[in-house]
Backbone and ligand atoms as CSV (ligand in chain L), in Angstrom:
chain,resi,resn,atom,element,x,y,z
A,1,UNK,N,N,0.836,-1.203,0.000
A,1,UNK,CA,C,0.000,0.000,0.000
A,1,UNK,C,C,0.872,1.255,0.000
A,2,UNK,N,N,1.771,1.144,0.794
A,2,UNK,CA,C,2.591,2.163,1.060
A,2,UNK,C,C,3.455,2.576,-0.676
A,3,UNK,N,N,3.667,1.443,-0.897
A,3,UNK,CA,C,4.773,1.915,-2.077
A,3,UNK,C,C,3.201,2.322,-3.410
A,4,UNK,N,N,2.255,1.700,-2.955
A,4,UNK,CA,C,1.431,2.683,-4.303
A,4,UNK,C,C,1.442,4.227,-3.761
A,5,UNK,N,N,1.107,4.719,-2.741
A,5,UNK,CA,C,1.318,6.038,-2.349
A,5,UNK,C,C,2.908,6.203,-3.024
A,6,UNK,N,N,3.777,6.059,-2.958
A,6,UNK,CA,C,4.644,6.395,-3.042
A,6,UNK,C,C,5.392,7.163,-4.786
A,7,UNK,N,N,4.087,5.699,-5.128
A,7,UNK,CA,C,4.053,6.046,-7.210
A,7,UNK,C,C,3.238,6.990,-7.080
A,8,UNK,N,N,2.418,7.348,-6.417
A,8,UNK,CA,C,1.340,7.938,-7.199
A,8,UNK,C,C,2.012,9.442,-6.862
A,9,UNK,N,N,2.846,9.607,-5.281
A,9,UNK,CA,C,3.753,10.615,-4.948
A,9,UNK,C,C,4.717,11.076,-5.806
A,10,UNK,N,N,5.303,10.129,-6.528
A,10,UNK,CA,C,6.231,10.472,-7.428
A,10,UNK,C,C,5.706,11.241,-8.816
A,11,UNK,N,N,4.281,10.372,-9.071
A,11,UNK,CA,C,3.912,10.578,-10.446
A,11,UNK,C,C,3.225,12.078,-9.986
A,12,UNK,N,N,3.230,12.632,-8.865
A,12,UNK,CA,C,2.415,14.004,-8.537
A,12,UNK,C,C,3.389,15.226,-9.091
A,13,UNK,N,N,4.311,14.402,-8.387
A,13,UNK,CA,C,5.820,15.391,-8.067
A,13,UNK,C,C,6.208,15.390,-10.335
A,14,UNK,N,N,6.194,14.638,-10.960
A,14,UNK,CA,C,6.165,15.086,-12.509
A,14,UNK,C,C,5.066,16.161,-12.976
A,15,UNK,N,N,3.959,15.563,-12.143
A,15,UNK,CA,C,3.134,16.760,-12.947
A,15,UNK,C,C,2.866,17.808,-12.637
A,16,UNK,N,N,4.163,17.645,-11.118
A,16,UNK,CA,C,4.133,19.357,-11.036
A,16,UNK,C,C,5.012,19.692,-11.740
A,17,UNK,N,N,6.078,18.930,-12.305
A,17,UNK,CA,C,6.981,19.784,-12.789
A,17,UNK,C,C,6.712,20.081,-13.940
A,18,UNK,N,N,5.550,19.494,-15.158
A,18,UNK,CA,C,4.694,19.555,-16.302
A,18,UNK,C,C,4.376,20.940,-15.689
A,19,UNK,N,N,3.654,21.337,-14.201
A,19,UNK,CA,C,2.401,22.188,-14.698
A,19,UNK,C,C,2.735,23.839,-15.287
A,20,UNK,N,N,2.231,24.571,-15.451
A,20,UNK,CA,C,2.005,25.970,-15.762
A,20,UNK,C,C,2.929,26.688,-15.404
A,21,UNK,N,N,3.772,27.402,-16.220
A,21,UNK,CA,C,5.103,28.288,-15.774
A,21,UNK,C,C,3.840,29.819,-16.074
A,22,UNK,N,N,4.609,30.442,-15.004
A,22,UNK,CA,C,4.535,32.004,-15.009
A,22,UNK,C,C,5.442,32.705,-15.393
A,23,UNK,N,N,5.877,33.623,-16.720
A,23,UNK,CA,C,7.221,33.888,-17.191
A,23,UNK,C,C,7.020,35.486,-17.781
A,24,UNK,N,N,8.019,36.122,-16.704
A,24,UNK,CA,C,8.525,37.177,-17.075
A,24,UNK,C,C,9.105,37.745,-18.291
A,25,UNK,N,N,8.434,38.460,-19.623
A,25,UNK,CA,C,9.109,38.663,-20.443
A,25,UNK,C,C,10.466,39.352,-19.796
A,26,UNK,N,N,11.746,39.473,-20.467
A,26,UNK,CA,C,12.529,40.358,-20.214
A,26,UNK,C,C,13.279,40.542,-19.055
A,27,UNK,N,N,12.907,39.035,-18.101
A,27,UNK,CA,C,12.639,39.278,-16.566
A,27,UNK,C,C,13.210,40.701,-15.910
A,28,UNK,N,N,13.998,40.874,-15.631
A,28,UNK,CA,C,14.185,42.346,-14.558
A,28,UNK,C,C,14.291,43.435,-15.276
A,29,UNK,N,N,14.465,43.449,-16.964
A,29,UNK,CA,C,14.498,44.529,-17.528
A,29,UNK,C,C,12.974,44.843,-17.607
A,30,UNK,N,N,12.334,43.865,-17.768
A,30,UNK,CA,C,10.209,43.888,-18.177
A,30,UNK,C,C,10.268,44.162,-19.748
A,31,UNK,N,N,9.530,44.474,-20.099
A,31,UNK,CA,C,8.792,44.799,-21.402
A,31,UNK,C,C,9.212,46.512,-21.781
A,32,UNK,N,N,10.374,46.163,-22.420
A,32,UNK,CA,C,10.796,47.849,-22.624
A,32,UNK,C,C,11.797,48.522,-24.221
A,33,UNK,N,N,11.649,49.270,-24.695
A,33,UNK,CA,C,12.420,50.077,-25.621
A,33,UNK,C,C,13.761,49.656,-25.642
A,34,UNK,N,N,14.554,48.486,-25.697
A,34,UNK,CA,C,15.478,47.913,-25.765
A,34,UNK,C,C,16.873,49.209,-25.879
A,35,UNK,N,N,17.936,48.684,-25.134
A,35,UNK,CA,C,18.916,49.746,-25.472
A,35,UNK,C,C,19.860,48.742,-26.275
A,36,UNK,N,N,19.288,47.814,-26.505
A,36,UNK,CA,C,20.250,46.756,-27.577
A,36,UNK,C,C,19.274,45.820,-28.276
A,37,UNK,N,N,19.501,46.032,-29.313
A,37,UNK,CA,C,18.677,45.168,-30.349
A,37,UNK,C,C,18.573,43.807,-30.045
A,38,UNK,N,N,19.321,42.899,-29.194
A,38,UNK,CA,C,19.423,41.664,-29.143
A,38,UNK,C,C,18.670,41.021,-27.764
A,39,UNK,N,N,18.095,42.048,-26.972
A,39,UNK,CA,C,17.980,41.797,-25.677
A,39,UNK,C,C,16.886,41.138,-25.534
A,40,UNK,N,N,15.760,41.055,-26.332
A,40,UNK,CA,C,14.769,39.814,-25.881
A,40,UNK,C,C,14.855,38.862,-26.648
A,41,UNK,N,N,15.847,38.889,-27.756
A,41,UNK,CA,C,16.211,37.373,-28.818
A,41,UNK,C,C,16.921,36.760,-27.753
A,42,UNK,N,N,17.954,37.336,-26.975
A,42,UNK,CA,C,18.863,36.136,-25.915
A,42,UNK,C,C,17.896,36.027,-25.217
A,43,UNK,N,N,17.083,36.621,-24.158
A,43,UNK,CA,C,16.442,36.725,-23.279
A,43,UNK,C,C,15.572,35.174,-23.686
A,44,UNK,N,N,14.727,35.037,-24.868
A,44,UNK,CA,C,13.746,34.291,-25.270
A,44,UNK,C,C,14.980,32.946,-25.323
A,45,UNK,N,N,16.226,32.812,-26.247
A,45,UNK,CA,C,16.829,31.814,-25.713
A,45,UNK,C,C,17.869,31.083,-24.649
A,46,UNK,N,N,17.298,32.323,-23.465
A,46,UNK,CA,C,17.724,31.362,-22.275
A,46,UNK,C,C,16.293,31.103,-21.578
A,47,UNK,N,N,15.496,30.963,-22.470
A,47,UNK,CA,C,13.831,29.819,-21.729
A,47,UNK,C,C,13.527,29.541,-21.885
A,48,UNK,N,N,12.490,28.246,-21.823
A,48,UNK,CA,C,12.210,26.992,-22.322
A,48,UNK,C,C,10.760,27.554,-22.589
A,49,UNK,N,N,9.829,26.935,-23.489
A,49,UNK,CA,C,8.455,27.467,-23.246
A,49,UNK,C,C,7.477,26.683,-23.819
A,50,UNK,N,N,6.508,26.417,-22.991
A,50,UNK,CA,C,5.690,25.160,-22.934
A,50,UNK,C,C,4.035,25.624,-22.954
A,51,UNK,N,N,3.039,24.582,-23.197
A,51,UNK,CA,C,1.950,24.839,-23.548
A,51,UNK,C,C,1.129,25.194,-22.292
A,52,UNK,N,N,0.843,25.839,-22.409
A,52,UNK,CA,C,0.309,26.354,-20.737
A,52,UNK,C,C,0.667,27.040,-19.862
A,53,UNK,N,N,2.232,27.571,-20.546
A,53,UNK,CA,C,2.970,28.665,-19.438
A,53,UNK,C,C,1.874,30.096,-20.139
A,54,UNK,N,N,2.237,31.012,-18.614
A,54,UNK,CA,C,1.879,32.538,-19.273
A,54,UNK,C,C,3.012,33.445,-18.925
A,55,UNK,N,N,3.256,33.962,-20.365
A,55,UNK,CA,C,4.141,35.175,-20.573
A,55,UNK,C,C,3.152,36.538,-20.165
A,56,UNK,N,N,4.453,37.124,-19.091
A,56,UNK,CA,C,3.570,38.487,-18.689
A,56,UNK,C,C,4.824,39.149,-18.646
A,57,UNK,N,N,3.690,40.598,-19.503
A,57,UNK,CA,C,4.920,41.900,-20.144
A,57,UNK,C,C,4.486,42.671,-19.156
A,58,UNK,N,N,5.360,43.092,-18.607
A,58,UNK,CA,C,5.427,44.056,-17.506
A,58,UNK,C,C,6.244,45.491,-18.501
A,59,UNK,N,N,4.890,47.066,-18.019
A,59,UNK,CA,C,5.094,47.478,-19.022
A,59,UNK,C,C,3.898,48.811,-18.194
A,60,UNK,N,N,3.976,50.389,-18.533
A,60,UNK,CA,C,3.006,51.149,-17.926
A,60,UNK,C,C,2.357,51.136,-19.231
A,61,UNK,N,N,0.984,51.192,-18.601
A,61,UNK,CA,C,0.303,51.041,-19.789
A,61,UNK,C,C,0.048,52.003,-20.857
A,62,UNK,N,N,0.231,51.913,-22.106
A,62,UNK,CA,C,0.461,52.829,-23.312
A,62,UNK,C,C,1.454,53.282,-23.530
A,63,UNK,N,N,2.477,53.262,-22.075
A,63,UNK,CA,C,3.922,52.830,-22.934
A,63,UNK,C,C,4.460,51.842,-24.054
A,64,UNK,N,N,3.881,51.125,-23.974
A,64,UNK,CA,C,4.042,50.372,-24.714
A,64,UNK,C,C,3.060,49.240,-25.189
A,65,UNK,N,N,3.028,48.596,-25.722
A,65,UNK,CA,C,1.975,47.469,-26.392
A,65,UNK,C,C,2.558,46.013,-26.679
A,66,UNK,N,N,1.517,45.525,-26.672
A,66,UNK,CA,C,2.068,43.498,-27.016
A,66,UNK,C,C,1.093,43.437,-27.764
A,67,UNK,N,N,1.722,42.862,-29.170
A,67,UNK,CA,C,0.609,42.167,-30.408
A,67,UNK,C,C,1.328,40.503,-30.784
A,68,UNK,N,N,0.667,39.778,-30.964
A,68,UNK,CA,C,0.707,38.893,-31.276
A,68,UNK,C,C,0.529,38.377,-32.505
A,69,UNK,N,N,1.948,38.836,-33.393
A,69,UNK,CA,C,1.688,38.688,-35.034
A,69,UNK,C,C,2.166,37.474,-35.882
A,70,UNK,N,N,1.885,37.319,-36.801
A,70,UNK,CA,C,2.826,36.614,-37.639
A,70,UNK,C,C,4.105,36.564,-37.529
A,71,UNK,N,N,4.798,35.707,-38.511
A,71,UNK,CA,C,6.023,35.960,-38.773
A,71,UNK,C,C,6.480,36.345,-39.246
A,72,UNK,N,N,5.983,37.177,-40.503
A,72,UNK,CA,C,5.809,38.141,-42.059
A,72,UNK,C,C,5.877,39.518,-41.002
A,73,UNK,N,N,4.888,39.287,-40.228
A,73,UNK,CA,C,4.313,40.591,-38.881
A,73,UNK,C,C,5.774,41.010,-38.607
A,74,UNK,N,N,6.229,39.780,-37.560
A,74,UNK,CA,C,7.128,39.842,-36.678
A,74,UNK,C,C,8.576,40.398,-37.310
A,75,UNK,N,N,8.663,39.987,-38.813
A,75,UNK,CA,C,9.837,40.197,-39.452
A,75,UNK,C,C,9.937,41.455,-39.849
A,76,UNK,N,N,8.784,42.408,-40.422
A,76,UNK,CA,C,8.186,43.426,-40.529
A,76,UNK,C,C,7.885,44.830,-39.818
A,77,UNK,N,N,7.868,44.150,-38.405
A,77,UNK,CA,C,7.132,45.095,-37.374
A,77,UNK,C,C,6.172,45.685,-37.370
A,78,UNK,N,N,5.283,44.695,-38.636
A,78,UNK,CA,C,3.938,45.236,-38.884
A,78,UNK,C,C,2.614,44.428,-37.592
A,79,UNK,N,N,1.812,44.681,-37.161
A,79,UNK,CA,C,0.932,44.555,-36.515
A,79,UNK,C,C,-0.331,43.907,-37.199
A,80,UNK,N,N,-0.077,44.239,-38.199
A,80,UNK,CA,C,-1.331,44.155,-39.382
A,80,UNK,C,C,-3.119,44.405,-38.712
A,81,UNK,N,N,-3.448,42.965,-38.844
A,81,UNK,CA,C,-4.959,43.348,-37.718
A,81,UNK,C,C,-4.559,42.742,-36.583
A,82,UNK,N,N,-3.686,42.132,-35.955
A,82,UNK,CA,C,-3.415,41.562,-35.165
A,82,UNK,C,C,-4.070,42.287,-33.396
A,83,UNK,N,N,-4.846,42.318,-32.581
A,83,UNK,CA,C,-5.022,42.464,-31.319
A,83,UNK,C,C,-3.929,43.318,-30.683
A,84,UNK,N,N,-3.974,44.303,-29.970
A,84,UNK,CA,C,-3.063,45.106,-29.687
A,84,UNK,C,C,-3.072,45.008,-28.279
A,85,UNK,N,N,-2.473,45.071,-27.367
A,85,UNK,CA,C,-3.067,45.085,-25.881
A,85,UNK,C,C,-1.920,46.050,-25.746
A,86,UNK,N,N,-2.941,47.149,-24.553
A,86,UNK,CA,C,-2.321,48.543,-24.296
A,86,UNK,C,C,-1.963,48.616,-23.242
A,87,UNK,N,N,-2.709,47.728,-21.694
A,87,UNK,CA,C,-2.408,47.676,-20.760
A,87,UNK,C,C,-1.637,46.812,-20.670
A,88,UNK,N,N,-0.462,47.222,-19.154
A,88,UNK,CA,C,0.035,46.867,-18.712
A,88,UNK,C,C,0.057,46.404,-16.921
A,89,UNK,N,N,0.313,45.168,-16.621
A,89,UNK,CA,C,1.023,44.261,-17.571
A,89,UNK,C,C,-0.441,43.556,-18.255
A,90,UNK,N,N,0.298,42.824,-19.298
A,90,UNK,CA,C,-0.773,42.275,-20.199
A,90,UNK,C,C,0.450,40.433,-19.962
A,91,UNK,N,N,-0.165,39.720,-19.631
A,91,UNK,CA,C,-0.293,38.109,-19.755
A,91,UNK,C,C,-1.022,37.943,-21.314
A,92,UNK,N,N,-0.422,36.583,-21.133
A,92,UNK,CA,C,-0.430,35.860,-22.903
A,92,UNK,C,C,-0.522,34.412,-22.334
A,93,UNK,N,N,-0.924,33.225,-22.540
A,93,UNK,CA,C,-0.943,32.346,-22.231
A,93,UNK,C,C,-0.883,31.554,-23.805
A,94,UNK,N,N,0.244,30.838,-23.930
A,94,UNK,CA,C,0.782,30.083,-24.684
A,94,UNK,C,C,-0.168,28.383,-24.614
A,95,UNK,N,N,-1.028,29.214,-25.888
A,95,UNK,CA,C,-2.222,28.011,-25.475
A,95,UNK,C,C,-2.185,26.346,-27.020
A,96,UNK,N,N,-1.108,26.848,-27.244
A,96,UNK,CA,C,-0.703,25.818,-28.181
A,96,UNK,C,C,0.928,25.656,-28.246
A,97,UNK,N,N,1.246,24.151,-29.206
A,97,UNK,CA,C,2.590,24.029,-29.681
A,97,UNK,C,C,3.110,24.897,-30.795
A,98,UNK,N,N,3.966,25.727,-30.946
A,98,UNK,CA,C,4.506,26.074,-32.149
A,98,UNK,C,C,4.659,27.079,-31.950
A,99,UNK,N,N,5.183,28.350,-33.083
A,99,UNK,CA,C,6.245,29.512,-32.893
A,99,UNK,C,C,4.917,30.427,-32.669
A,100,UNK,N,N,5.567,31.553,-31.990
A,100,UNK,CA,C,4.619,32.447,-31.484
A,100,UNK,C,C,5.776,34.017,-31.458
A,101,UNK,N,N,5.408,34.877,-32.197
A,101,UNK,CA,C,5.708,36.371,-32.239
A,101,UNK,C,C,5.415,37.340,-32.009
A,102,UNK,N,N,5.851,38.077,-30.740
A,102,UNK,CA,C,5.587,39.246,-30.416
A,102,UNK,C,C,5.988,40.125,-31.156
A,103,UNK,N,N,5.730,41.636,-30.708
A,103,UNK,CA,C,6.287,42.657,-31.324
A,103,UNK,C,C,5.370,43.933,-30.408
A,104,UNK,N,N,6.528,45.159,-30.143
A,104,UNK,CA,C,5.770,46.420,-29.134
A,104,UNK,C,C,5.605,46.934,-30.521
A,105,UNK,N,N,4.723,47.867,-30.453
A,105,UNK,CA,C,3.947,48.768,-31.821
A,105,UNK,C,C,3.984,49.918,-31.896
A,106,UNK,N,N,4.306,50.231,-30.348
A,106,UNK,CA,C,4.932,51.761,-30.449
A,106,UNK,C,C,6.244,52.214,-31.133
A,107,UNK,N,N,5.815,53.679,-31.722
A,107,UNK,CA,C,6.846,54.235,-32.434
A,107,UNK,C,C,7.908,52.992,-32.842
A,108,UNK,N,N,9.288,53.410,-32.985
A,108,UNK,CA,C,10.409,52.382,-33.792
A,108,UNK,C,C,10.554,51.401,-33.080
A,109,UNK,N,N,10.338,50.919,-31.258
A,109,UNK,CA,C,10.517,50.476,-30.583
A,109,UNK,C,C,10.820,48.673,-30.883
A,110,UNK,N,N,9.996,47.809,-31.648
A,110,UNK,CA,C,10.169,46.821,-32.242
A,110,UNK,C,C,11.519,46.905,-33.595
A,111,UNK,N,N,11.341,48.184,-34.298
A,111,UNK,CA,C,13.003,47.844,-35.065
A,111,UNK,C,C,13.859,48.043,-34.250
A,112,UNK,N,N,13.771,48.999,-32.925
A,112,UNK,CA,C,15.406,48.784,-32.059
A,112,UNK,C,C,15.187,47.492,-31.389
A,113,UNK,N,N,14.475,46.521,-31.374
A,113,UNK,CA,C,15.044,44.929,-30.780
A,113,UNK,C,C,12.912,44.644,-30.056
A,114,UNK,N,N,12.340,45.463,-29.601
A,114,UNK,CA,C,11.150,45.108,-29.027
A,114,UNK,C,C,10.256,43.826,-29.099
A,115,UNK,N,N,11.223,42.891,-29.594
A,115,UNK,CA,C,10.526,41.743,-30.564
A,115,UNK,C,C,10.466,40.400,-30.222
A,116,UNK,N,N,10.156,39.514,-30.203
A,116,UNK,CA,C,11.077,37.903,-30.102
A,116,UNK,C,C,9.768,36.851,-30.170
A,117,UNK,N,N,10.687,35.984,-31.119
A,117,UNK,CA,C,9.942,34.712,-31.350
A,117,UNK,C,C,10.292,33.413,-30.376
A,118,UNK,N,N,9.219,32.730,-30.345
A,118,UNK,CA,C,9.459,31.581,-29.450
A,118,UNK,C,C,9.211,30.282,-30.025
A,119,UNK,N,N,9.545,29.174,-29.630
A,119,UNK,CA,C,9.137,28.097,-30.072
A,119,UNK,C,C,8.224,27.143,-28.903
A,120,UNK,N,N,7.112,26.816,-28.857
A,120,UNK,CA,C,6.076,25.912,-27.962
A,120,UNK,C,C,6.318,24.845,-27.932
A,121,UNK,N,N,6.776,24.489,-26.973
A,121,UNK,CA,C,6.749,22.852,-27.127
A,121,UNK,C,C,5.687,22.102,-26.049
A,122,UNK,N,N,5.115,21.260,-26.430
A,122,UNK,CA,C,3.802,20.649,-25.900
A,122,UNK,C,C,2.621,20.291,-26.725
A,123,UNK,N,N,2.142,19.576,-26.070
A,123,UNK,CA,C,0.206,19.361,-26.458
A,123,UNK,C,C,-0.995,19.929,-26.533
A,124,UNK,N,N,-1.175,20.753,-27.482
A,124,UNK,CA,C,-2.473,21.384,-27.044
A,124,UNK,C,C,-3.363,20.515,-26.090
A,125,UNK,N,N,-3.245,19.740,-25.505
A,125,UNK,CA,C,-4.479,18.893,-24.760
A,125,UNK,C,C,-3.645,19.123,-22.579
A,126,UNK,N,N,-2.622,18.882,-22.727
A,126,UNK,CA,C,-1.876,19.679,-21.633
A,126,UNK,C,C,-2.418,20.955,-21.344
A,127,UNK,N,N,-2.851,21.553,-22.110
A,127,UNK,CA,C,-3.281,23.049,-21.343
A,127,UNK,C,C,-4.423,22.808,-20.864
A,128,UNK,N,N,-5.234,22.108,-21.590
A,128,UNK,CA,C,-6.599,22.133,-21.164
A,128,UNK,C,C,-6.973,22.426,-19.545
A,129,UNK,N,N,-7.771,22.915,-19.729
A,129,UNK,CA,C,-7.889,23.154,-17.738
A,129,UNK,C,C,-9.231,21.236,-17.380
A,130,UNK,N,N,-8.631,21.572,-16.133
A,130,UNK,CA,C,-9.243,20.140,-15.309
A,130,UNK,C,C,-10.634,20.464,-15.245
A,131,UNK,N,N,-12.060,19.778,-15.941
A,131,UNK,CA,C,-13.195,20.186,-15.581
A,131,UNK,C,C,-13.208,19.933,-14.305
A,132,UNK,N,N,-13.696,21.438,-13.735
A,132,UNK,CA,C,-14.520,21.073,-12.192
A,132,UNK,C,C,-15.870,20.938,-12.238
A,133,UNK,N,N,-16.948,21.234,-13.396
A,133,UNK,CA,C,-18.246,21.068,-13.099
A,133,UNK,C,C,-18.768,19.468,-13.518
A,134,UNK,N,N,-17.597,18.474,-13.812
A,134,UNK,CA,C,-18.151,17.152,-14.178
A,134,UNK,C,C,-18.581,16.415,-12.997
A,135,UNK,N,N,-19.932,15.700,-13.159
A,135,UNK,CA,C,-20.322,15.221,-12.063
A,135,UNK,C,C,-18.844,14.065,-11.860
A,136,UNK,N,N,-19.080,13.764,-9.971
A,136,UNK,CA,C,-17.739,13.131,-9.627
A,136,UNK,C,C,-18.805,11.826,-9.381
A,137,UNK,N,N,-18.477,10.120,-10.205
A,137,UNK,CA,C,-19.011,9.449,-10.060
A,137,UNK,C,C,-17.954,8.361,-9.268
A,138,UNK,N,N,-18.009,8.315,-7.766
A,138,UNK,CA,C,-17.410,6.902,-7.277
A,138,UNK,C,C,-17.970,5.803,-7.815
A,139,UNK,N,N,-16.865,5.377,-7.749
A,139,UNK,CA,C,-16.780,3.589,-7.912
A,139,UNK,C,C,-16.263,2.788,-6.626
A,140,UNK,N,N,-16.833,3.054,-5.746
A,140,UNK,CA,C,-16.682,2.309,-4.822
A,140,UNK,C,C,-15.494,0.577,-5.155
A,141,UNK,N,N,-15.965,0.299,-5.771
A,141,UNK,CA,C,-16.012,-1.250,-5.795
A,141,UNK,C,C,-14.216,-1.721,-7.055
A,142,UNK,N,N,-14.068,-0.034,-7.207
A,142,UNK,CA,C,-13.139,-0.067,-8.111
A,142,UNK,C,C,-12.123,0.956,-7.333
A,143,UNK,N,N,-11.673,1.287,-6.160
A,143,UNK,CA,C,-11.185,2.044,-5.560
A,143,UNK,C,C,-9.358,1.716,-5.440
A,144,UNK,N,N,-8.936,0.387,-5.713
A,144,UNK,CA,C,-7.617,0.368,-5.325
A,144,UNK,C,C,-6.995,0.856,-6.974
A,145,UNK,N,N,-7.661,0.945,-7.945
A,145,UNK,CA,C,-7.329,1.063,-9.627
A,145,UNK,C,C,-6.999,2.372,-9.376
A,146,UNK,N,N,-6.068,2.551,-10.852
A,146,UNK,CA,C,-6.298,4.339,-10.831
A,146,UNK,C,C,-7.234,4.775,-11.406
A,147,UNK,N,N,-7.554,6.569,-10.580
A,147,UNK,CA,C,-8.675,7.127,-10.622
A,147,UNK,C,C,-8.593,7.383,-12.244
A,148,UNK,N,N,-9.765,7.724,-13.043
A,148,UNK,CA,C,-10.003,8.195,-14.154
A,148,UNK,C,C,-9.679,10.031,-13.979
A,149,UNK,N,N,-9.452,10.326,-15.449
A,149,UNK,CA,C,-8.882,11.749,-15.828
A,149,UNK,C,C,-10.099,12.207,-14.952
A,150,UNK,N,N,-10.702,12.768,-15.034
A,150,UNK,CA,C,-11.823,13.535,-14.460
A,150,UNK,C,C,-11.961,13.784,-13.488
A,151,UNK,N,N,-10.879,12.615,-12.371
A,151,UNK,CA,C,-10.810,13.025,-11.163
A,151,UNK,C,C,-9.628,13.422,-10.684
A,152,UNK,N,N,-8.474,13.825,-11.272
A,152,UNK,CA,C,-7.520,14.369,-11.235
A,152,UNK,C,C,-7.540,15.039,-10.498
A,153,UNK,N,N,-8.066,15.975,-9.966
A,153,UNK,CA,C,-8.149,17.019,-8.825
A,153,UNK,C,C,-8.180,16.184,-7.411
A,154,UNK,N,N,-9.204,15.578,-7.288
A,154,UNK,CA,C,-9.382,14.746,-6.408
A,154,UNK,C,C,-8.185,13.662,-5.869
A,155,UNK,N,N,-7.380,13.215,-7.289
A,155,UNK,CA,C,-6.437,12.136,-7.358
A,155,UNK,C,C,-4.972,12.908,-6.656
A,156,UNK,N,N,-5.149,14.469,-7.504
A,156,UNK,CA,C,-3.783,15.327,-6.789
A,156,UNK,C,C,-4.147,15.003,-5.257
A,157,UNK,N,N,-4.920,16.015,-4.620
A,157,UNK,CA,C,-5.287,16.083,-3.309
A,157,UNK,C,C,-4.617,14.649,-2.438
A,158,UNK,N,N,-5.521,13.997,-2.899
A,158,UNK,CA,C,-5.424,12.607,-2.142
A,158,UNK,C,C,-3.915,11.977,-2.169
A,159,UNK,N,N,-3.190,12.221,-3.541
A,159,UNK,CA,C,-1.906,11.785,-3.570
A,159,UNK,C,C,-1.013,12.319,-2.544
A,160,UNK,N,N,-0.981,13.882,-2.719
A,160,UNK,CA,C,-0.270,15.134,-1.953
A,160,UNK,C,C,-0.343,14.479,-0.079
A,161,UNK,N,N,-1.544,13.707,0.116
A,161,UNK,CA,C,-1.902,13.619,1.339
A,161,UNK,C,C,-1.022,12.112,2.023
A,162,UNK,N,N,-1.164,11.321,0.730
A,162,UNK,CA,C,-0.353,9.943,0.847
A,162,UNK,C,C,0.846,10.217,0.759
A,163,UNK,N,N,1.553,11.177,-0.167
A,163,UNK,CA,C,2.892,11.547,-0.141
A,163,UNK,C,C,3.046,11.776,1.424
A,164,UNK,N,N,2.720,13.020,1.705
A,164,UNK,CA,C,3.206,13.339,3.050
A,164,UNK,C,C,3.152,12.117,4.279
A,165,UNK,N,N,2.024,11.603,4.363
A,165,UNK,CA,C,1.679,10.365,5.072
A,165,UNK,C,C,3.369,9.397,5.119
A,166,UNK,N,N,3.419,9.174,3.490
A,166,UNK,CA,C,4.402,8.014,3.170
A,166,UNK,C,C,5.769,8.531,3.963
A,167,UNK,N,N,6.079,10.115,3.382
A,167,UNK,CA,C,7.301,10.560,4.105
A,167,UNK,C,C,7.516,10.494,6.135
A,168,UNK,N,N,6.255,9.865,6.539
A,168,UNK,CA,C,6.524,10.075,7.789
A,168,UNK,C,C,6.584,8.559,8.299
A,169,UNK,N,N,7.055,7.940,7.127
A,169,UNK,CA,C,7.226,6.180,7.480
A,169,UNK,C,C,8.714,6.187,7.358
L,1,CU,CU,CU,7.502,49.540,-26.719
């Protein structure tokens, strides 16, 4: 019994390390008028970025802007129709796999460096959020099996509780 707590402890402890990053564009510089053209191209490749993290531009608002363009956009510094967000900070949540391009829209600010592309790596099905309004159907009679997706919430909790339990054996 003990060593299934112990998998299911372990397998908790992965999907925390799967879950949801919170990520600072730019971290301590924030979201700003670059004094070097290169500063959010390195910035973007020293971080990993996954389906379900959220990028937040820290930024006063109408100082500056986050659009989410193409790559024609991004190469361009055109905006085209792309969504403009004025406030700051403005979050982005990286809700799929694959390249994703910012760009600030104010004045020249994107040709002096304001820019950077990323690459997604993940499942669109990983982001999905955990339904909480699905009815929760026990199975009594099926209780030592593992729980079904749906109860994942329930399955964290209970694991988190056996973990700790297990660590005091
Ligand atoms: Cu700007």
């Amino acid at each position: 019994m003990a060593k299934m707590f112990i998998v299911a402890a372990v397998i908790i402890m992965v999907m925390k390390g799967i879950t949801a990053e919170t990520i600072n564009v730019g971290d301590a510089n924030r979201w700003i008028n670059p004094p070097s053209p290169e500063l959010y191209t390195s910035w973007a490749a020293e971080h990993t970025f996954a389906v379900g993290d959220v990028l937040v531009f820290q930024f006063t608002t109408n100082f500056h802007t986050v659009a989410m363009v193409t790559e024609a956009g991004y190469d361009a510094c055109d905006a085209g129709n792309a969504v403009i967000h004025t406030e700051g900070p403005t979050e982005i949540t990286l809700n799929r796999p694959g390249e994703f391009f910012f760009i600030c829209t104010v004045g020249t600010h994107c040709d002096n460096g304001q820019k950077f592309a990323i690459n997604v790596t993940g499942t669109a099905a990983a982001a999905a959020p955990v339904p909480t309004s699905l009815p929760v159907e026990p199975t009594p009679t099926d209780a030592g099996s593992s729980p079904p997706m749906p109860l994942i919430s329930t399955f964290f909790s209970v694991s988190f509780v056996a973990f700790i339990v297990a660590l005091l054996y």
